[in-house]
C-alpha positions in Angstrom: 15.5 32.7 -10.2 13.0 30.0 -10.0 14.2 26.6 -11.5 12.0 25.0 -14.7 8.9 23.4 -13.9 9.5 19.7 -12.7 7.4 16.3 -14.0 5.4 15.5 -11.2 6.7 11.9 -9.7 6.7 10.3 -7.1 10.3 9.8 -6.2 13.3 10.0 -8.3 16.3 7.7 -7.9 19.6 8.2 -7.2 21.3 8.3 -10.4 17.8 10.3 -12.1 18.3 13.0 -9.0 21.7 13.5 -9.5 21.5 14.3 -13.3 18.6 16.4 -12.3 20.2 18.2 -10.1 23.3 18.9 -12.5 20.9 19.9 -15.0 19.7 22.8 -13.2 23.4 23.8 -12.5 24.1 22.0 -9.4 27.2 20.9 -8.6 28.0 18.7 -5.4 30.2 21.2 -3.0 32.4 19.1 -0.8 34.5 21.3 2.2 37.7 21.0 1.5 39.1 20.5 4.8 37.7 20.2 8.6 37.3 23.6 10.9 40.5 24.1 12.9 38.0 25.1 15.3 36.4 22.0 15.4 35.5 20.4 19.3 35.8 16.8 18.7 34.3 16.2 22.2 31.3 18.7 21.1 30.6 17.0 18.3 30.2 13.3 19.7 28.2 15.2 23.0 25.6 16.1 20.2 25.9 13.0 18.3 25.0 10.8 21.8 22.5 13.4 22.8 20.7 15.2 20.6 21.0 13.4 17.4 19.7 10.4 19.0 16.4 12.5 20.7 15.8 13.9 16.7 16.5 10.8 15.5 14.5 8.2 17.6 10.8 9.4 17.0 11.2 9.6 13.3 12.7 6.5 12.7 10.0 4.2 15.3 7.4 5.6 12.3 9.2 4.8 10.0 10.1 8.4 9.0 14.2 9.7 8.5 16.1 13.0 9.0 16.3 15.2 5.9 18.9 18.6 5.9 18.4 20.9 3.3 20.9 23.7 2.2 19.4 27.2 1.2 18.2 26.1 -2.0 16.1 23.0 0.0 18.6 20.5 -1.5 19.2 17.5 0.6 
């Protein structure tokens, strides 16, 4: 299912994207606890690492990061 046409804008604010997003049926999903499996000492590795090579050429242009889920919702 295809969601309703949107207006065409150039950026939407916060509090206009979130009642957007509701609109359509959204609804914020939050994980209710941490992995058990979860390697601390991974996590910072790709933090230090590999966040920081993704990171550093977007942001010198003045560009950012964006993560969508399935439905390409930041």
């Amino acid at each position: 299912m295809l969601p309703p046409a949107l207006p065409k804008v150039d950026s939407y604010s916060v509090s206009a994207a979130t009642r957007l997003v509701h609109r359509l049926g959204f609804s914020p999903q939050v994980p209710a606890r941490r992995v058990a499996e979860r390697d601390e000492q991974a996590v910072t590795a790709w933090k230090e690492a590999t966040w920081a090579e993704v990171k550093g050429p977007g942001a010198a242009c003045g560009g950012y990061v964006c993560f969508e889920d399935q439905a390409c919702l930041t």
